[in-house]
C-alpha positions in Angstrom: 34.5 25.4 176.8 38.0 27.0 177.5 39.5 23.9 176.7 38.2 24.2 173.2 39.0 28.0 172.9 42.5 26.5 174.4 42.5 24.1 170.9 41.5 26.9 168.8 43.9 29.7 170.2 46.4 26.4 169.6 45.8 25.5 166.3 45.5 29.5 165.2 49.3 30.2 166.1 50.5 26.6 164.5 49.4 28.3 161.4 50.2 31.3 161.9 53.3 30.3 162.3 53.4 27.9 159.2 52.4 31.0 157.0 54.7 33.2 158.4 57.6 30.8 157.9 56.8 30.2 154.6 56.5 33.9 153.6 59.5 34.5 155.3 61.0 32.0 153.0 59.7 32.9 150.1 61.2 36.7 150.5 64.3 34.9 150.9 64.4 33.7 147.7 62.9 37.0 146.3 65.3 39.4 147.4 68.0 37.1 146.6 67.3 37.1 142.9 66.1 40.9 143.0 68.3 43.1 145.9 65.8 45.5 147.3 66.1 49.6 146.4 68.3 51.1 149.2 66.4 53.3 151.1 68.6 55.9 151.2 71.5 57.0 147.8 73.8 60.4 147.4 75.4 61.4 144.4 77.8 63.8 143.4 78.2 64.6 139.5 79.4 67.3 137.7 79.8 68.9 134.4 82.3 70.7 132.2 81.1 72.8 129.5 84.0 74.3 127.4 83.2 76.2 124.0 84.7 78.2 121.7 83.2 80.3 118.8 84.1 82.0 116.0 81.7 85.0 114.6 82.4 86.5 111.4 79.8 89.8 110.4 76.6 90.4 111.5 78.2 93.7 113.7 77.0 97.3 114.2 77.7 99.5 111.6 80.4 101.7 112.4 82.5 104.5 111.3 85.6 103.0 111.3 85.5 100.8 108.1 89.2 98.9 108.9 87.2 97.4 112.6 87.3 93.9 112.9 83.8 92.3 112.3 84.9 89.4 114.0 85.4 87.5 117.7 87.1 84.8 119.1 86.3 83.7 122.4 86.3 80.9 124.7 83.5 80.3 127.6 83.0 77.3 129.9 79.7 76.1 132.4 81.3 74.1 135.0 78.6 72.3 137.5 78.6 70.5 140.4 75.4 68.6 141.1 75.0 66.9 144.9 71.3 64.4 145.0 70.1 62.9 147.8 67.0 60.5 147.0 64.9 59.0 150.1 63.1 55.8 148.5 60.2 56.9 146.6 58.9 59.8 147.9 62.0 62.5 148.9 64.3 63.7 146.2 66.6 66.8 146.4 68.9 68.4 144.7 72.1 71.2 144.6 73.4 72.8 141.8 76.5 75.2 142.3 77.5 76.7 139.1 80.2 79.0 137.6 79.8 80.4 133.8 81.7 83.1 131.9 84.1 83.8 129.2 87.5 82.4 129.3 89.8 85.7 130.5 86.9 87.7 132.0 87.3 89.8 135.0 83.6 88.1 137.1 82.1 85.9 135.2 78.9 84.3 136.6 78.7 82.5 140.3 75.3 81.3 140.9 73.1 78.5 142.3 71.6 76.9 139.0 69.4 74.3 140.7 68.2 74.0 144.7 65.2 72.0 145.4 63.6 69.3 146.9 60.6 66.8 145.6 57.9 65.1 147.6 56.0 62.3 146.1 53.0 59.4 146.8 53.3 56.7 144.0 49.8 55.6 145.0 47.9 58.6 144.5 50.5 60.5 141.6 50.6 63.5 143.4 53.8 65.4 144.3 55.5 69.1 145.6 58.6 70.3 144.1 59.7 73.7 146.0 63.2 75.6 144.9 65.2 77.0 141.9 64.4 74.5 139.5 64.4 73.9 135.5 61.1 73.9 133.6 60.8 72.0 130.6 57.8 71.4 128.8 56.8 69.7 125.1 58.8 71.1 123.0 60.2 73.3 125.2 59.1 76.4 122.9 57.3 78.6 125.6 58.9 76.6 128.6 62.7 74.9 128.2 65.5 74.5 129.7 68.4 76.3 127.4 71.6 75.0 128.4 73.0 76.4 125.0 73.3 79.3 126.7 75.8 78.5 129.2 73.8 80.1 132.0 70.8 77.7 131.7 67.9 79.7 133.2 66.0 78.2 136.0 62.9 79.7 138.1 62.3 80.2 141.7 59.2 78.2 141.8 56.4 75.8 143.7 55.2 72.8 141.2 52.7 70.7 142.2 50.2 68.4 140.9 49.4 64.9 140.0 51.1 62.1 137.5 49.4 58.9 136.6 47.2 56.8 133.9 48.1 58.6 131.0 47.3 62.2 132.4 49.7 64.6 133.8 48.6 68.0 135.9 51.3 70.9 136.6 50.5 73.8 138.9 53.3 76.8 139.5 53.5 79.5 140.5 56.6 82.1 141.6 57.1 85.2 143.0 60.3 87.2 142.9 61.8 90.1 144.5 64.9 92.0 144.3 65.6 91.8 148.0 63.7 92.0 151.5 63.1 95.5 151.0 60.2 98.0 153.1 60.5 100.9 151.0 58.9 100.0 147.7 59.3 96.5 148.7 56.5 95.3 145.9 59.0 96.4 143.4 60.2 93.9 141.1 62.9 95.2 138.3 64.3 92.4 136.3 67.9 92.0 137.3 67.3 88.6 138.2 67.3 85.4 137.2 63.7 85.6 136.1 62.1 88.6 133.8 59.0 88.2 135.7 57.5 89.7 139.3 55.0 86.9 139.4 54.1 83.5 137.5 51.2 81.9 137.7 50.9 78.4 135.2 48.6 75.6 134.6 49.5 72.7 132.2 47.6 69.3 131.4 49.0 66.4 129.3 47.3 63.2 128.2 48.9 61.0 126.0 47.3 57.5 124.2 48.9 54.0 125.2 51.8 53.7 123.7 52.1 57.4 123.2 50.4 57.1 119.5 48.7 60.5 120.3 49.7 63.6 122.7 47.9 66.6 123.6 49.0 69.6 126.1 47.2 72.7 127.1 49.0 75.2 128.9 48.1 78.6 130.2 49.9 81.2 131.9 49.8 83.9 133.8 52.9 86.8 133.8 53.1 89.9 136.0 55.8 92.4 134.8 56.5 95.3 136.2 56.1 98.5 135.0 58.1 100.5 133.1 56.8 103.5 132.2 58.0 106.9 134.1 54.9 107.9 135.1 53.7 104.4 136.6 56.7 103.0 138.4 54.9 100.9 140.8 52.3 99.1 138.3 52.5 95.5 137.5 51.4 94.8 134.2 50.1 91.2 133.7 50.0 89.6 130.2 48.3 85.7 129.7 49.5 83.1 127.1 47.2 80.0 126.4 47.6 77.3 123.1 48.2 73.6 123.0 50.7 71.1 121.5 49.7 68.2 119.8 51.5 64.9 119.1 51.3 61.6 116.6 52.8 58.9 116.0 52.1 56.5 113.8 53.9 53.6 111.8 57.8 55.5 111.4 56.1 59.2 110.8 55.8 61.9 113.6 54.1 64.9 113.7 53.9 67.5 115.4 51.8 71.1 116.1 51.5 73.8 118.2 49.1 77.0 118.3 49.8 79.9 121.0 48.0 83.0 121.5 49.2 86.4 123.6 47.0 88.5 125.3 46.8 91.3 128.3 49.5 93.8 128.5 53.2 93.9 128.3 56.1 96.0 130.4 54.6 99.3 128.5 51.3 98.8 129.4 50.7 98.3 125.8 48.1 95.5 124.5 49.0 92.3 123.4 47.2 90.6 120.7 50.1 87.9 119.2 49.9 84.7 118.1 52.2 81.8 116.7 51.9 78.5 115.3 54.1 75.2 114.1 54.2 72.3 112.4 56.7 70.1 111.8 57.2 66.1 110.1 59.8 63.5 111.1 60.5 60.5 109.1 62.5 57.9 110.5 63.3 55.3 108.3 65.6 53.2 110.6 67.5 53.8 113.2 70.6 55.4 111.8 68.6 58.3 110.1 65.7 60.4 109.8 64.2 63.7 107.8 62.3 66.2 108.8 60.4 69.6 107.2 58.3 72.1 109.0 56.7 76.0 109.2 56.9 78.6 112.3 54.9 81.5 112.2 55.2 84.0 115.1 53.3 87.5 114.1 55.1 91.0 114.5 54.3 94.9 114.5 53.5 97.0 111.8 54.9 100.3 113.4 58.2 101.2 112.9 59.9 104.4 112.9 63.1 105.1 110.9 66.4 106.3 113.9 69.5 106.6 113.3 69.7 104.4 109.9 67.8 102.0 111.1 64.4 100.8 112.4 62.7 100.9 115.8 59.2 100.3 117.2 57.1 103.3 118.2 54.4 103.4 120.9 51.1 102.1 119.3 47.7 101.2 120.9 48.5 97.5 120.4 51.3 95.2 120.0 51.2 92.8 117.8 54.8 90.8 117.9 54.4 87.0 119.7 57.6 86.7 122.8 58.3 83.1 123.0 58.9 83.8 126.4 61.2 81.1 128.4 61.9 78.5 125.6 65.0 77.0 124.2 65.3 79.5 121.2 68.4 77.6 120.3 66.7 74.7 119.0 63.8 76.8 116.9 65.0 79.8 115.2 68.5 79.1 113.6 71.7 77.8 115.3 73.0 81.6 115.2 70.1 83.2 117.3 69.8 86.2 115.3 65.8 86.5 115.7 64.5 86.0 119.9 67.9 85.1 121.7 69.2 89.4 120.1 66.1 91.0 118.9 66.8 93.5 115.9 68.1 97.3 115.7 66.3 99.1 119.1 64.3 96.1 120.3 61.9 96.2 116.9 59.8 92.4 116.7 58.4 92.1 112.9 57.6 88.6 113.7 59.5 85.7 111.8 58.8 83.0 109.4 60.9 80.2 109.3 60.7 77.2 106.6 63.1 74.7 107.1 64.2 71.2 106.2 67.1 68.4 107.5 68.0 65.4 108.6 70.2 63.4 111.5 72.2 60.4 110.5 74.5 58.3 113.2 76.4 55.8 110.9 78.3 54.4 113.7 77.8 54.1 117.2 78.2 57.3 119.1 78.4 59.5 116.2 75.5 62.0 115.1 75.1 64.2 112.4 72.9 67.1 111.5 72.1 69.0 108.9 69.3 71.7 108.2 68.1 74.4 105.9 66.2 77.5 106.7 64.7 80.1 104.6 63.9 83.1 107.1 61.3 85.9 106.9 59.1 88.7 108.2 55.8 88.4 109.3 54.7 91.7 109.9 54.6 94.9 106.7 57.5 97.4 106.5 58.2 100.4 104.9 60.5 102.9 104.1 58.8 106.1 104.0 56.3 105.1 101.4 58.4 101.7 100.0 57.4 98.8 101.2 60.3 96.1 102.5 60.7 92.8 100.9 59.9 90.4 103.8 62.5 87.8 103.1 65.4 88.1 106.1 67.6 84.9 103.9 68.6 81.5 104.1 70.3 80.0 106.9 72.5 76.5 106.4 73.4 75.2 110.2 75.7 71.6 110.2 76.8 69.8 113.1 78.5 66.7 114.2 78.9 65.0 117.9 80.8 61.9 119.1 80.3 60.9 122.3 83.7 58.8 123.6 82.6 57.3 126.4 79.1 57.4 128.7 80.0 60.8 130.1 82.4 62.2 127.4 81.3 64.2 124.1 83.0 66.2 121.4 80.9 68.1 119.1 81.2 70.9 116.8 79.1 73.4 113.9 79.4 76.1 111.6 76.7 78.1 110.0 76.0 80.4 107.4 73.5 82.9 106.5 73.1 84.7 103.5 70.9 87.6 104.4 68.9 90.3 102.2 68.7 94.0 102.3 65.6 93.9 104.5 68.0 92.1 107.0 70.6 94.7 106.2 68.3 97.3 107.2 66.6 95.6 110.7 70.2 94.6 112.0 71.5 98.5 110.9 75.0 96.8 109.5 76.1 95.8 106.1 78.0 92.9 107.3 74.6 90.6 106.7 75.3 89.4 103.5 78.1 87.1 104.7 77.7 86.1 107.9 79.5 83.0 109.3 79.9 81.2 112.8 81.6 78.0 113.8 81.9 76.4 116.7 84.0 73.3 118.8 82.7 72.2 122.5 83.8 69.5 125.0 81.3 68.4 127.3 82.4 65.8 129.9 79.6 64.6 132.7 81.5 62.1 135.0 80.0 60.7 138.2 82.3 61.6 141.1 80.5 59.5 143.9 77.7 57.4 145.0 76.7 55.7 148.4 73.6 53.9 149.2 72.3 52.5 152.3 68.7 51.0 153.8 67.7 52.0 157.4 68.7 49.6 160.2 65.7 50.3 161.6 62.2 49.4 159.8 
């Protein structure tokens, strides 16, 4: 009997060995026609941002009527971005950054992004802790608005779960102005987020072959107070609304629905809303059209100071905030509406109807062009006269030609023909002509990159 368990033990490692040799072979020849993923790569990248922009009207009213109504400036976002990805599962991420105006005395020194990323590919699920960039859909209520030079990012834990079509976000934040005892709980927004405390939950699906897309997101947003007699108060205000998606043949559409609830800074009640919808048709590949509607509601209370308009306390506020988005890409190319609000922070809401089109007729060169007709959304008066709700029309064209992979000149110019309702929320007479051009270079190179498996598996 151990002879024969002898034989079997025998004839168990002869194959064992014939199956190991052979699979050994065989990842021969697969890594030789596809070079495993290094388990270790750092990168260092950076970019250069340099604009400069020209601003005729639009200003204050003043006194004086031989002032200038016009600047010239110069402003540049220089980055330096250092990554260090660990196979699959560890990413992380450092994002020194300098902004300001060409000539200024400080200008802006800051971390943009620092954060790291942990991730199981089996099971979707993942942890991203830091200062980080949140961009979601159309990046309306959430985006990432690197227009602005200082591209706001949020102090944030995201978690959640990435897989089969279905996408789950959790984050929350909470800021302070500094390690402080006394009134420690104290948040007062000279940050780099307006908010004490974020809580957010967003859900994605999206249809094989992304023919259909739906998001629902809701949020949570503690302020804190500012009214004199109730320093230490947070006031917490929710948004909740969905974007939708379609795709089909060369037609996209797209819609979105938001409603604003809870409080805002002045303890005030928040009952806003907004909604979109917008078609793209592209044709081929060197162009496409598109046409949609944005309506965002305002207040009805207004108060005549100074010349001009301003919001009173009322029981209720009615005007929708579109919170953390890109309003660069929404509302006009010269951000007159929720980038600047109007005359002493008044929000009559906006409507915007708009048309254009992109067209690249060679390789590396994009054009765009795009109509808007602007207007109030909430009823105005003047004493007992009743304001015209149309703010004017808005023509924004642009043009960008990329040299090389990491190399991109582009430049715009708008102009805005505004109405006496706009003469009257801005408190200027300059609105009638207003005009603003623009010429950036924006270069992205990739200093350095090094990667390297583990000698020891």
């Amino acid at each position: 009997m151990h002879k024969f368990y002898h034989r079997i033990a025998r004839w168990v490692l002869v194959v064992f060995t014939i199956l190991t040799t052979v699979d050994l072979q065989a990842q021969v020849v697969i890594d030789h026609d596809n070079p495993p993923v290094p388990d270790n790569e750092f990168t260092i990248d950076a970019k250069l941002n340099t604009r400069g922009e020209i601003r005729v009207g639009g200003y204050d009213e003043v006194d004086d009527e031989e002032q200038e109504r016009r600047a010239h400036f110069i402003m540049g976002q220089y980055r330096l971005n250092i990554g260090y990805k660990r196979s699959d599962w560890l990413e992380i991420r450092l994002s020194p950054q300098f902004s300001g105006v060409w000539g200024q005395a400080g200008g802006t020194l800051s971390l943009s992004e620092g954060w790291l990323n942990m991730k199981h590919n089996k099971t979707g699920l993942f942890t991203k802790i830091g200062r980080q960039s949140l961009e979601y859909d159309d990046e309306r209520i959430l985006g990432y608005d690197d227009w602005t030079m200082t591209a706001p990012t949020h102090d944030a834990i995201k978690f959640g779960f990435e897989g089969y079509g279905h996408k789950v976000h959790v984050i929350l934040a909470y800021n302070q102005n500094a390690e402080n005892i006394s009134t420690g709980l104290n948040y007062y927004s000279d940050g780099i987020q307006p908010y004490k405390t974020m809580q957010t939950l967003w859900y994605h699906y999206n249809t094989p072959k992304n023919f259909f897309g739906i998001s629902l997101l809701g949020m949570n947003i503690g302020v804190q107070s500012e009214k004199f007699d109730e320093p230490n108060k947070t006031f917490f205000q929710q948004i909740v609304g969905t974007y939708l998606t379609l795709n089909p043949s060369i037609v996209n559409l797209e819609g979105s629905f938001y409603y604003q609830m809870g409080r805002e800074e002045h303890g005030m009640k928040l009952n806003a809303f907004m909604g979109s919808a917008k078609a793209t048709v592209t044709p081929s590949d060197i162009y496409n059209l598109y046409a949609g509607y944005e309506y965002l509601s305002g207040d009805n209370y207004p108060v005549r100071v100074n010349g001009g308009f301003a919001a009173i306390y009322h029981p209720e506020a009615n005007a929708f905030t579109p919170l953390f988005g890109s309003h660069h890409d929404f509302y006009g190319a010269m951000e007159f509406f929720y980038f600047d609000n109007y005359e002493n922070n008044l929000s009559p809401g906006l409507q915007n109807l708009y048309v254009g089109g992109n067209v690249s007729p060679v390789r590396g060169l994009k054009i765009n062009a795009a109509y808007h007709f602007y207007a109030i959304s909430a009823d105005l008066k003047i004493q007992d006269e009743k304001l015209k709700k149309a703010l004017g029309h808005d023509i924004d064209l642009s043009v960008a030609y990329s040299f090389a992979n990491f190399v991109t000149l582009s430049a715009g110019y708008s102009y805005m023909r505004g109405t006496k309702t706009m003469e009257i929320l801005q408190n200027t007479t300059d609105t009638r002509r207003l005009h603003w051009g623009w010429l950036m270079l924006t270069v992205t190179p990739t200093i350095f990159t090094y990667s390297w498996n583990d000698k020891k598996k």
